[in-house]
C-alpha positions as CSV (number, residue, x, y, z in Angstrom):
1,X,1.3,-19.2,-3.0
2,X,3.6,-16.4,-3.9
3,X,6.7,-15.8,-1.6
4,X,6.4,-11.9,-2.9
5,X,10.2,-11.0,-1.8
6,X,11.1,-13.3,-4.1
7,X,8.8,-12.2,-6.7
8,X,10.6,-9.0,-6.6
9,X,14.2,-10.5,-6.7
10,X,13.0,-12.3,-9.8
11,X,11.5,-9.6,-12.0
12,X,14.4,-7.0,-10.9
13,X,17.0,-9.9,-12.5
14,X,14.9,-10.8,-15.4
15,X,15.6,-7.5,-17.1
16,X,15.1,-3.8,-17.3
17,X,11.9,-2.3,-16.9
18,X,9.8,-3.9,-19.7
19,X,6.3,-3.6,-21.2
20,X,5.0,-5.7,-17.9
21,X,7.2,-4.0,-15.1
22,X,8.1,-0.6,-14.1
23,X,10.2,0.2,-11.1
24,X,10.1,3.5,-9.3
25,X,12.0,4.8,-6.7
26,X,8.9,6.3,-5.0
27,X,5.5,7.2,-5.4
28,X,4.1,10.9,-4.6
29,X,0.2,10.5,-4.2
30,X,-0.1,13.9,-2.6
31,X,-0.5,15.8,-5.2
32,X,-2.6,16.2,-8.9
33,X,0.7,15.5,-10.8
34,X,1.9,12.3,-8.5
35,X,-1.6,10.9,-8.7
36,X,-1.8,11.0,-12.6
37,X,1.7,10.2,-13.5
38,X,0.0,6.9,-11.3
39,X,-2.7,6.5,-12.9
40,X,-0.9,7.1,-16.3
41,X,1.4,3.9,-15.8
42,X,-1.0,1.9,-14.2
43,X,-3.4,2.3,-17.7
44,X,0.1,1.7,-20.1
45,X,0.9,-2.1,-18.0
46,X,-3.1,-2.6,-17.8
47,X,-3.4,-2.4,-21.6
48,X,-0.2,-4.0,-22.2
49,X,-0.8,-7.1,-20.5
50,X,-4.7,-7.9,-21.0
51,X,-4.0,-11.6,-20.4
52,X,-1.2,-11.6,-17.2
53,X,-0.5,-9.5,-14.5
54,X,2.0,-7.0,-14.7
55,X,4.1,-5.1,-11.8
56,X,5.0,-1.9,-10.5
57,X,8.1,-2.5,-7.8
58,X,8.7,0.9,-5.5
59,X,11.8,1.6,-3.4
60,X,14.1,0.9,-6.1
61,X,16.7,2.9,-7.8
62,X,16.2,2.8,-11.5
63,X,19.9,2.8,-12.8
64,X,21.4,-0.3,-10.8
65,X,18.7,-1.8,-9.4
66,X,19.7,-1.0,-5.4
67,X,17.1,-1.8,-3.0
68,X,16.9,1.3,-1.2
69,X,13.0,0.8,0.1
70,X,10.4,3.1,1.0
71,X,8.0,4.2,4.0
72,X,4.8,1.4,5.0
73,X,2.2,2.3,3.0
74,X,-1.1,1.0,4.0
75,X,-3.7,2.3,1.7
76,X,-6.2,0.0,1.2
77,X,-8.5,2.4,-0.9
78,X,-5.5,3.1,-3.7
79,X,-8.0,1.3,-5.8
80,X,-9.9,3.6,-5.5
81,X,-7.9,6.3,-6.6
82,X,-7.4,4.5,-10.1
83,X,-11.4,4.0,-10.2
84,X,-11.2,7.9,-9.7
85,X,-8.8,8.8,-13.3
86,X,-9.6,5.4,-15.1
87,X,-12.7,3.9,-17.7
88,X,-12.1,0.0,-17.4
89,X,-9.9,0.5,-14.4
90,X,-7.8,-3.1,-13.8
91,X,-7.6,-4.0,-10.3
92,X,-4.7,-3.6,-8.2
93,X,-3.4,-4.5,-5.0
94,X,-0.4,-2.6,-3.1
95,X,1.7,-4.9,-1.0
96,X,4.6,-4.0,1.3
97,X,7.6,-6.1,1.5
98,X,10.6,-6.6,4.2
99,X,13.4,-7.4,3.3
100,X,16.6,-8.0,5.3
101,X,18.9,-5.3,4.6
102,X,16.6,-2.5,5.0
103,X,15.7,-1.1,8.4
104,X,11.7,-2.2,9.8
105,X,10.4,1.1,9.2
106,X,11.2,0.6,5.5
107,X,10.0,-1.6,2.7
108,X,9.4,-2.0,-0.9
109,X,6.6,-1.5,-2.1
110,X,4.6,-4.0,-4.9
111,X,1.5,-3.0,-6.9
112,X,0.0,-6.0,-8.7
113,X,-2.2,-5.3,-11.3
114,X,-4.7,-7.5,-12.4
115,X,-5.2,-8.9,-16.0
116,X,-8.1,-6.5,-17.3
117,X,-8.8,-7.7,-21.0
118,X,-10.4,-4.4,-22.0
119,X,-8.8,-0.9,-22.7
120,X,-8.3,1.5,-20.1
121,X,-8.3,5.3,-21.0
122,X,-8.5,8.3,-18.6
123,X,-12.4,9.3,-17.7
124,X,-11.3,12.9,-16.5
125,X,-8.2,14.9,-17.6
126,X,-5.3,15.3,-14.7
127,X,-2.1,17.4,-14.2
128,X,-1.5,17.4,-18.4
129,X,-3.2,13.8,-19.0
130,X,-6.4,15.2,-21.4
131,X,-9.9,13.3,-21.3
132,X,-10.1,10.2,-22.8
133,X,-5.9,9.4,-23.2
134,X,-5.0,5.9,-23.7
135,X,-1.4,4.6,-22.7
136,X,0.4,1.4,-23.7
137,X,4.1,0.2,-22.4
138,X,7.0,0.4,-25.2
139,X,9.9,-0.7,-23.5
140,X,10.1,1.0,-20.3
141,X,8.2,3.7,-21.3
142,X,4.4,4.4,-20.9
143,X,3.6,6.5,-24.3
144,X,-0.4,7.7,-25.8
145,X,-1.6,5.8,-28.3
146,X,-4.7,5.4,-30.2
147,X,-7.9,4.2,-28.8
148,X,-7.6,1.1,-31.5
149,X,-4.2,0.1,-30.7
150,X,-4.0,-3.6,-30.8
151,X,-3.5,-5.2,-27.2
152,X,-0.1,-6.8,-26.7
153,X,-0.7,-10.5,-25.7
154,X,3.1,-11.7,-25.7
155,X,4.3,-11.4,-21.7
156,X,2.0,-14.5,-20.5
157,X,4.4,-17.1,-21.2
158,X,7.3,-15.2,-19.8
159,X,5.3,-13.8,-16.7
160,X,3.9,-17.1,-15.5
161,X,7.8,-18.2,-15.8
162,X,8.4,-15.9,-13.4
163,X,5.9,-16.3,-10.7
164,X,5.9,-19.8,-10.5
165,X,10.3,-19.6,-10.2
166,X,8.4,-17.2,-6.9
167,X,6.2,-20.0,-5.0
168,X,6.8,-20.3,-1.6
169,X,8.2,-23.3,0.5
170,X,7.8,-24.6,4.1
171,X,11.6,-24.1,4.3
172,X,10.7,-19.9,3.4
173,X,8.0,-20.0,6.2
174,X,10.2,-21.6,8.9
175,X,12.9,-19.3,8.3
176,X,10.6,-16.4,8.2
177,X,9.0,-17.2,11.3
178,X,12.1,-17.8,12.8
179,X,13.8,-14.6,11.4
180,X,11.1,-12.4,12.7
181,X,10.5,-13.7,16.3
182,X,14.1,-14.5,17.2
183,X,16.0,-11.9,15.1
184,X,14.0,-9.0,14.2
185,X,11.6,-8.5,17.5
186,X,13.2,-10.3,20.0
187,X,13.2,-7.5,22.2
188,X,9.9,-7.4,22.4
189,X,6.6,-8.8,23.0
190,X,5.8,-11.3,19.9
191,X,3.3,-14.0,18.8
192,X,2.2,-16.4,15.8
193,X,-1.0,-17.8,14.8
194,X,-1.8,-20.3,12.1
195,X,-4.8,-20.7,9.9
196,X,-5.8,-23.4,8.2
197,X,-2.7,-25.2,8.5
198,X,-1.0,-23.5,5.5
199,X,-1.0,-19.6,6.7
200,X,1.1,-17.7,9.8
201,X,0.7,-14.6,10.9
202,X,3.3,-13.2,13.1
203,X,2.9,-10.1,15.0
204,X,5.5,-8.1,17.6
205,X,5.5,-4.8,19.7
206,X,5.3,-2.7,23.1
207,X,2.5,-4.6,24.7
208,X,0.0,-2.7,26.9
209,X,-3.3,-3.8,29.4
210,X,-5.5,-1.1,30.0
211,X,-9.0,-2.5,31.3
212,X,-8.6,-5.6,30.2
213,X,-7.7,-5.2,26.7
214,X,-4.3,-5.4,25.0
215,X,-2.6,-2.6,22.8
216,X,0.3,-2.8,20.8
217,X,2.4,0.3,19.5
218,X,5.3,0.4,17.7
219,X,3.6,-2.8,16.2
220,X,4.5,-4.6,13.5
221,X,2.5,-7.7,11.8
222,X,3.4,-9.9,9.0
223,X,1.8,-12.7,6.6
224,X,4.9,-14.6,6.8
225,X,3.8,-17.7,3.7
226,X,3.5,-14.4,1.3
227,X,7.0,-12.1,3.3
228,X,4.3,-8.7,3.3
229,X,4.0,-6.5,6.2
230,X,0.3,-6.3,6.9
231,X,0.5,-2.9,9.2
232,X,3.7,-0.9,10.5
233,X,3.2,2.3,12.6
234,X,5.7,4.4,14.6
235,X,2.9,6.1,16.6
236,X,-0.4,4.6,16.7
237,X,-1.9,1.5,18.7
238,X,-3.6,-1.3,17.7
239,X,-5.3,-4.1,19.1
240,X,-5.6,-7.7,17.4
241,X,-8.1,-10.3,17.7
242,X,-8.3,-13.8,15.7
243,X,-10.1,-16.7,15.5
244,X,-9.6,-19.9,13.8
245,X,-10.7,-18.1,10.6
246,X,-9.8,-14.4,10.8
247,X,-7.4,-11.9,12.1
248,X,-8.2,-8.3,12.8
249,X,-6.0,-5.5,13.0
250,X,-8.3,-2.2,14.8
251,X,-5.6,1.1,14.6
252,X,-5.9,3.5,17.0
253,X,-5.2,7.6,16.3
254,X,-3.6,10.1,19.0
255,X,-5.3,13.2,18.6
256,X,-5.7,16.4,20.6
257,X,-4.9,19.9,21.3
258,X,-2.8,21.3,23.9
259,X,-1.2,18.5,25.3
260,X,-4.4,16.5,25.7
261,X,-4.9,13.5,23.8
262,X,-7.7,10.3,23.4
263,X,-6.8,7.8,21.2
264,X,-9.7,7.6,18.4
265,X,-10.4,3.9,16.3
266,X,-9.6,4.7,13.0
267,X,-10.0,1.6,10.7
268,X,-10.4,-2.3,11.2
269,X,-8.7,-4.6,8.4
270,X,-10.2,-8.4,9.3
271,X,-8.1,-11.0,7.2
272,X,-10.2,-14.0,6.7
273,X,-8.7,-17.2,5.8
274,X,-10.5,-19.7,3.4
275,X,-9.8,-23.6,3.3
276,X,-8.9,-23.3,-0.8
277,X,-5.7,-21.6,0.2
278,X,-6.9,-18.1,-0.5
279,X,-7.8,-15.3,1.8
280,X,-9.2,-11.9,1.6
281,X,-8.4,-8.5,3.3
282,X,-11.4,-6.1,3.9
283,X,-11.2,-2.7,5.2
284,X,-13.6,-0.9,7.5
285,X,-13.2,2.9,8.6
286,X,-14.4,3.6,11.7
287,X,-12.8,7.5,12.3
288,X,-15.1,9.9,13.8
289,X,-12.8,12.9,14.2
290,X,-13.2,15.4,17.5
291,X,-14.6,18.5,16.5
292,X,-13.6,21.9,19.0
293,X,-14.5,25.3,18.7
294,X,-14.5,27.2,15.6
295,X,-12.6,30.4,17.2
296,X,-10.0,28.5,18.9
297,X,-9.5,26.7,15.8
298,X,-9.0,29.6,13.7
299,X,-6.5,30.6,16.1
300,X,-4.5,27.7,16.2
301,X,-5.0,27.5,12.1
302,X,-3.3,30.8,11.7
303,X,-0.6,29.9,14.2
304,X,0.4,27.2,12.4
305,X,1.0,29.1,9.0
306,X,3.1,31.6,11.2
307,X,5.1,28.7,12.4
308,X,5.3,27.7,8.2
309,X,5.8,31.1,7.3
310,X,9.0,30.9,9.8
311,X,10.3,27.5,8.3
312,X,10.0,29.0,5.0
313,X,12.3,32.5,6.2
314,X,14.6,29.8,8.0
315,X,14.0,31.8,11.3
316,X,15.2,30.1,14.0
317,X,12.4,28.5,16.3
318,X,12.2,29.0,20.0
319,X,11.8,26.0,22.6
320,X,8.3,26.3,22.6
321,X,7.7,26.3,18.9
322,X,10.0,23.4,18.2
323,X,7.1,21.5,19.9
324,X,4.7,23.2,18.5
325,X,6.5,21.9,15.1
326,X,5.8,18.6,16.2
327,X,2.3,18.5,16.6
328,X,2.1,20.9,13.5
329,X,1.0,17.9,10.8
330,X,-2.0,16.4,13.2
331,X,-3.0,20.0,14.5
332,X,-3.2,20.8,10.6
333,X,-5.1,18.2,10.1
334,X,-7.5,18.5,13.2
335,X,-8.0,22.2,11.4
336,X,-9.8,20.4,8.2
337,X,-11.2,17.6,10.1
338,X,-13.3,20.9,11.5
339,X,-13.8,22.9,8.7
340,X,-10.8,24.6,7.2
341,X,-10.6,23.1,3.7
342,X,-7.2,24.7,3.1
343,X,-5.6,23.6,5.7
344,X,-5.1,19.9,3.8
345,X,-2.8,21.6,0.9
346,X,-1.1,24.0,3.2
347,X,-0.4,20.8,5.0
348,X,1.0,18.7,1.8
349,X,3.2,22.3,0.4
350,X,4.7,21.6,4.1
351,X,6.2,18.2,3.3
352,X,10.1,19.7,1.6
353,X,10.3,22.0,5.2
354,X,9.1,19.4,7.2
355,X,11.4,16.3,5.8
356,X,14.3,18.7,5.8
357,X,13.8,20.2,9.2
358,X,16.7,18.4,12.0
359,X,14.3,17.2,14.1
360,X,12.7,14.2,12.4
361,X,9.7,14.2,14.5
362,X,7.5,16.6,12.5
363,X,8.2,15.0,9.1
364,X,7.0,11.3,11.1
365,X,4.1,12.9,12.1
366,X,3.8,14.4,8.4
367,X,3.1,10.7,6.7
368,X,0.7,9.5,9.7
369,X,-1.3,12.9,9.4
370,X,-1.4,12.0,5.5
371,X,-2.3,8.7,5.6
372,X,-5.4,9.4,7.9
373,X,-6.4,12.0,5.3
374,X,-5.7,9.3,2.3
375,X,-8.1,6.9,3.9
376,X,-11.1,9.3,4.4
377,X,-10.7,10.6,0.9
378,X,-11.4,7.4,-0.6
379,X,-13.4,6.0,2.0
């Protein structure tokens, strides 16, 4: 088993970014040019490395190797964007990492890609990647090649090196478990489970009762044996449920209009725990968005491109439209859930005025509106 902090530590002090690591500081996956600059380095480590698997570490600054981390990011269908761009796509997995120095709402991220064996080319052209493109890793860069370009079989040795310098210990668990129940939570209501005597899962937050059942926000849940944050919100709930063989993580959305909200289930994530000392993750969305009238939809749509339209003047906003701001990202997103098909790009061109607007609440709202719309894409 794979302590993946440590993972991390190792490849970032092995070298530079090499033909079977790449290090970004973040990813952009709102847009056609983020997506297949993706897509484009995921191909280049995929056919460099037919035989091992090969890394892409996120939060990181490229020049000296700070860890500066990056928001949660908990798409479970990113595998399916690659199947989207890719012939022979390699699998991948995107994993989200604490570490110490960096504040909980921040991690880094780590995309393991598996060993593929066969040549990965581009199925459909994106941003300026043409149909049928082939990329390979030469040095830290991901260049075109040839279709025929020989595989490169020479990181196996040096990448097994590396993740077996990464297993885990009892005397990383204890310490993790310890760390995040005592130091990290211990203000607030926190709890552990193991499974099959070789895994913990811890979990923390602002515990709730309503009719019965427990909710957690502000919740934050960890597979301590591996260090990788299973979920992290700022705004939804969640409820949890385990067994002796699975835990399950159900999210819970806020969504409304005019100051009234329900809480919708959005997805379920059941971790189920084998006896061979693996485990599996699978993903279920359950979203059924609330749909409202199409007039006072349209209203509220054009509204909300006034309120951009002002952001974009730099107009100062009145009391009223400060909240309005707020709810801006989910109201935008209620507007496409119901029909208005632009609303989702008027909503991404937002992002620079949002993240740069004082009042960080908008831009928070921003990246849970976004990743809603990520998992119904490529649901």
């Amino acid at each position: 088993m794979i302590n993946k902090r440590l993972l991390i530590k190792n490849l970032l002090a092995h070298n530079d970014e090499s033909s079977f690591y790449d290090k970004k500081r973040q990813l952009n996956l709102h847009n056609k040019e983020g997506k297949g600059k993706f897509a484009k380095h995921i191909c280049a480590l995929s056919n460099s490395n037919p035989s091992n698997n090969s890394y892409i570490v996120v939060g990181v600054e490229d020049k000296d190797n700070e860890i500066r981390g990056t928001d949660f990011y908990d798409d479970s269908r990113i595998q399916n964007l690659v199947n989207a761009y890719l012939e022979n796509p390699p699998k991948i997995q995107y994993e989200n990492i604490p570490f110490p120095q960096l504040p909980k709402h921040k991690v880094v991220g780590l995309v393991t890609i598996k060993p593929n064996n066969k040549i990965s080319f581009f199925k459909k052209p994106v941003h300026n990647i043409p149909y049928g493109a082939v990329f390979m890793r030469r040095g830290s860069n991901s260049v075109p090649v040839d279709r025929d370009e020989q595989m490169n079989y020479q990181n196996t040795a040096t990448v097994i090196d590396i993740e077996n310098n990464s297993r885990n210990s009892i005397g990383y668990t204890l310490e993790g478990v310890i760390d995040f129940l005592n130091n990290r939570h211990r203000d607030m209501a926190s709890g552990y489970k193991v499974f099959k005597e070789l895994f913990v899962v811890c979990w923390a937050g602002n515990k709730k009762t309503v009719k019965g059942k427990t909710y957690y926000s502000r919740v934050d849940i960890e597979l301590i044996n591996e260090q990788i944050k299973l979920f992290y919100s700022a705004l939804d709930e969640v409820s949890i449920e385990y067994d002796d063989d699975t835990f399950s993580i159900t999210e819970y959305v806020s969504l409304g209009l005019n100051d009234r909200t329900s809480y919708y289930p959005l997805e379920k994530v059941t971790i189920r725990f084998h006896d061979n000392g693996y485990y599996k993750m699978e993903s279920t969305l359950l979203f059924e968005p609330p749909q409202y009238n199409p007039k006072m939809m349209h209203h509220i749509y054009n509204a909300n491109l006034a309120l951009i339209k002002k952001l974009e003047h730099n107009v100062p906003l009145s009391a009223r439209e400060e909240r309005d701001l707020s709810n801006l990202p989910h109201t935008l997103m209620l507007c496409y859930l119901n029909g208005f098909d632009d609303a989702k790009k008027r909503l991404a061109e937002a992002k620079p005025l949002l993240r740069a607007y004082p009042d960080k609440s908008a831009y928070i709202s921003f990246k849970e509106s976004m990743r809603v719309l990520r998992k119904m894409k490529y649901e």
